[in-house]
Structures are given as C-alpha cells and as structure tokens.
C-alpha angles and dihedrals in degrees: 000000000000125000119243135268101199119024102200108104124169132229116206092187151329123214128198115211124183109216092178133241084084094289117133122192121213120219121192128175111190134153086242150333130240118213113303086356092140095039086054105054096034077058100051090041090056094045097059085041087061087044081240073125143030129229101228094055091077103079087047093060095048087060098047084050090212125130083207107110097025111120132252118289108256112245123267108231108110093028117115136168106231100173148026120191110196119214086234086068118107126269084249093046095060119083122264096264100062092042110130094342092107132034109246110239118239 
C-alpha cells in the first residue's frame, strides 16, 4: 500500500471479550491503521501481560519516539478485518462512538 502522509490516528476504543477456552477476542474502532498498528500494540499488550515488559515502560517509549525497545508484532494469524465504516455512511449508520465526534465529509 501507500505510505502514509500524516501519522496521527486515532483509537475510539479497544474491548477485551473472553470467549472462553481461554480464547480472548480483541475489538478496535479507529479512524484508521498504519502499517503493522494493531500488531504492534496486541504485541506490547502481551508482553506486559508475560511481565517480558513493564507497564510503566510505555510512556517512556512514546517520548523517546523509538521503536527500539518496543516489543515484537504480534503475528498476524488469527487477526481479521470484520468491518469498514466509510466516512459517506450516514450519522445513524456509524457506530455509537463516532458518533458526533467528526464532522462527516460531503
């Protein structure tokens, strides 16, 4: 694909469901992904849920603005894209969260 031109995306919200079995499903709603986004933050989630990394260790990461120490992408088997919401869809047809936070272009 093509790179691209502006970096900032935003994330609405992330949701954790336990489907049992010890299976987890992992929900995002953003106004858009640069290459490997969600990789990158599934494998910094898991790693400070293996204590290879510390929480607190994040912020720290976003100020040094180095993707050094971040950990490995997680891989992508078992990840899928369900949905797309356009931005020509109606107020009502988007989901709740982005609901009035942007102005819809014409």
């Amino acid at each position: 694909g093509k790179a691209a031109t502006n970096a900032v995306r935003t994330i609405h919200s992330i949701q954790v469901r336990d489907e049992g079995d010890g299976n987890y499903r992992v929900d995002f709603m953003l106004d858009g992904a640069l290459y490997k986004m969600v990789r990158n933050i599934m494998g910094t989630v898991l790693a400070v849920a293996c204590g290879r990394l510390d929480v607190s260790s994040i912020p720290r990461m976003f100020e040094e603005g180095t993707r050094q120490k971040v950990p490995t992408a997680a891989p992508a088997h078992g990840l899928c894209l369900e949905q797309v919401y356009y931005s020509d869809f109606g107020e009502g047809e988007l989901p709740e969260c982005f609901r009035g936070k942007r102005k819809l272009p014409p």
